[in-house]
One Martini backbone bead per residue (centre of mass of N, CA, C, O) as a GRO file, in nm:
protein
  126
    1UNK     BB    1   0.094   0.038   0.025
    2UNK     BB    2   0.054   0.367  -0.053
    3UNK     BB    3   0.253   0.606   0.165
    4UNK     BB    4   0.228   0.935   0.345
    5UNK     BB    5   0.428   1.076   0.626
    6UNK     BB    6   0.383   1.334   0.833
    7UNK     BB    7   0.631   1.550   1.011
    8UNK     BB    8   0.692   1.835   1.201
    9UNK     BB    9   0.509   1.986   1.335
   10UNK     BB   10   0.344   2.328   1.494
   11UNK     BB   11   0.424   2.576   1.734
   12UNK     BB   12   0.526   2.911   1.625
   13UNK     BB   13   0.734   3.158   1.605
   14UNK     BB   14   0.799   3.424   1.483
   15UNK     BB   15   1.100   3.374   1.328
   16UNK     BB   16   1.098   3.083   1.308
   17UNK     BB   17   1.165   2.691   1.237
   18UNK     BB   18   1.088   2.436   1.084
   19UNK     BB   19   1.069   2.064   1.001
   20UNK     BB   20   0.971   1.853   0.759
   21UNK     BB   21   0.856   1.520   0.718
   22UNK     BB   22   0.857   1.251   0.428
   23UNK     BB   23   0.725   0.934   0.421
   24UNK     BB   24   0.785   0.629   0.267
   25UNK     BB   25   0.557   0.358   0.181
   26UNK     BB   26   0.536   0.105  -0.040
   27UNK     BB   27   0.754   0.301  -0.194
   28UNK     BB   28   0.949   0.445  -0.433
   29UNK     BB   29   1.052   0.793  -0.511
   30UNK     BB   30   1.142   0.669  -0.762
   31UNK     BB   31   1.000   0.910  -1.055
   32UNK     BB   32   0.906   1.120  -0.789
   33UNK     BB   33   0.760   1.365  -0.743
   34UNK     BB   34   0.758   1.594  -0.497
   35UNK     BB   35   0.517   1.779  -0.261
   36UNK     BB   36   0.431   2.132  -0.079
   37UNK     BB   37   0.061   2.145   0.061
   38UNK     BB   38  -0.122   2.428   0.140
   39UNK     BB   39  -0.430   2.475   0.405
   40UNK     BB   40  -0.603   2.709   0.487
   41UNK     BB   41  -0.876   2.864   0.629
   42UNK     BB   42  -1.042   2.973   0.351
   43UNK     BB   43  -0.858   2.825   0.124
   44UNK     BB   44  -0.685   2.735  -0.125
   45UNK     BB   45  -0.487   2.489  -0.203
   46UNK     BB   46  -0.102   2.530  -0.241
   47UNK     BB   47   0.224   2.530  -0.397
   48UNK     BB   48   0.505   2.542  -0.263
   49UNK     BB   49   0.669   2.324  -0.323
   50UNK     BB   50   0.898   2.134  -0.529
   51UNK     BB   51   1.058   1.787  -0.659
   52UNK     BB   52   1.256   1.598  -0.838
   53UNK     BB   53   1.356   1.296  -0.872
   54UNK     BB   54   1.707   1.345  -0.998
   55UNK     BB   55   1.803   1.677  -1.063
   56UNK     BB   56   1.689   1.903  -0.850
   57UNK     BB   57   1.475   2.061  -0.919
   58UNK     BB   58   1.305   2.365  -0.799
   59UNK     BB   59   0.973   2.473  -0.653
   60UNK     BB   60   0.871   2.811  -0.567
   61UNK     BB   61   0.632   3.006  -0.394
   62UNK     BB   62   0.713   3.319  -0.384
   63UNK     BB   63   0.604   3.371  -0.058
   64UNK     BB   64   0.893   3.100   0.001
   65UNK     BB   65   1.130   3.279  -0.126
   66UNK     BB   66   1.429   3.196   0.083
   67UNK     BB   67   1.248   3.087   0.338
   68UNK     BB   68   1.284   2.763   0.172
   69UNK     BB   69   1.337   2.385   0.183
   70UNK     BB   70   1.398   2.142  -0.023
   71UNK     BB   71   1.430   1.786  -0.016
   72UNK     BB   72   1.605   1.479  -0.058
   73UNK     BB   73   1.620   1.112   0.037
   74UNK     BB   74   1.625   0.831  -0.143
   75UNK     BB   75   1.743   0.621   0.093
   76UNK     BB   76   1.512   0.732   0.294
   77UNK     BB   77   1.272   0.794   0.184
   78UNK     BB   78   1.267   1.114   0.195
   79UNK     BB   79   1.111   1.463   0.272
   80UNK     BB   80   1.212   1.813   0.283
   81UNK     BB   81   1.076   2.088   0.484
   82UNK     BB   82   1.268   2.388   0.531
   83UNK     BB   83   1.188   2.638   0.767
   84UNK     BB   84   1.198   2.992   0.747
   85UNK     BB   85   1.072   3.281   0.876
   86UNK     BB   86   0.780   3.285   0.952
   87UNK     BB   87   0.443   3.341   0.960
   88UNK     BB   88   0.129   3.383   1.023
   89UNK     BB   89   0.076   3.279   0.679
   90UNK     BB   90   0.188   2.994   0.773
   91UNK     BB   91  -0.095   2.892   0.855
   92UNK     BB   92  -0.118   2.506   0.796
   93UNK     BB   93  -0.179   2.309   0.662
   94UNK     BB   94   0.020   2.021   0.523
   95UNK     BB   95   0.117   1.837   0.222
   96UNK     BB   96   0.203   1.549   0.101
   97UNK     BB   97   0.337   1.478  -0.261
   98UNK     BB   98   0.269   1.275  -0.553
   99UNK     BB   99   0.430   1.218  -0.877
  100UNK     BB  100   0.463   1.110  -1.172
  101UNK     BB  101   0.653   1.184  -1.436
  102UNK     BB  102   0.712   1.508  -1.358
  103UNK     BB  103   0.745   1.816  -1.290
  104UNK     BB  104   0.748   2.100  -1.032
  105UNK     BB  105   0.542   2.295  -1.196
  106UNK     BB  106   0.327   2.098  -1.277
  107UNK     BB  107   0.234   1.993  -0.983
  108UNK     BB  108   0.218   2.299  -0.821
  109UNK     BB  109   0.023   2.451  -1.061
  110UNK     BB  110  -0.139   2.258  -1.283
  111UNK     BB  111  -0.114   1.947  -1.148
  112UNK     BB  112  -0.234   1.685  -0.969
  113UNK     BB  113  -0.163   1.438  -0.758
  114UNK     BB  114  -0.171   1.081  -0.639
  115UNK     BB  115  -0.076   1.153  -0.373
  116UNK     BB  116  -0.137   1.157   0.000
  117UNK     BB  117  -0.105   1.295   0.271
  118UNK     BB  118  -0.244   1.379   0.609
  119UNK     BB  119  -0.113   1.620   0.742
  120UNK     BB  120   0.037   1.894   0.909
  121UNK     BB  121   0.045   2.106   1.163
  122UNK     BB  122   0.082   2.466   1.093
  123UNK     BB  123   0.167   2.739   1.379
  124UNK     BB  124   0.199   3.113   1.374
  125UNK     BB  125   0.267   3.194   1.669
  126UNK     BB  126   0.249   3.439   1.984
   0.00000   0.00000   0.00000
């Protein structure tokens, strides 16, 4: 059974930092772009972060340039989204997400993943 396990969610202060990591069971990640969606309170869910199966490409959602970090291990089949100067408009659960043979911009912009993990909650506030 293919699945993703978020975790390292939780409650941080404004200009703290979490990271985020997805596990991946069932299947290896090889193949898979991998991507980072948040859906806040009364918004539409939106593509955070996304990467590449083998070459490293990676998109980021304007919101979170400069302030996040994606990265993947394939030996450990897991993703990571290192969250750095958090805001409270990064307020939202978070969902890890793949798709396969597509490009990071193409999964994050245009069209949705194959698979969902269950989201961890990220809540920035003082």
């Amino acid at each position: 059974q293919l699945k993703l396990v978020e975790s390292g969610g939780g409650l941080v202060q404004p200009g703290g930092s979490l990271r985020l990591s997805c596990a991946a069971s069932g299947f290896t990640l090889d193949y898979f772009t991998i991507g980072w969606f948040r859906q806040a309170p009364g918004k539409e869910r939106e593509g955070v972060s996304c990467i590449g199966f083998s070459d490293g490409i990676t998109y980021y959602a304007d919101s979170v340039k400069g302030r996040f970090t994606i990265s993947r291990d394939n030996a450990k089949n897991t993703v990571y989204l290192q969250m750095n100067s958090l805001k409270p408009e990064d307020t939202a659960i978070y969902y890890c997400a793949a798709k396969r043979f597509t490009t990071p911009t193409v999964m994050c912009v245009h069209s949705g993943p194959d698979y969902w993990g269950q989201g961890t909650q990220v809540t920035v506030s003082s």
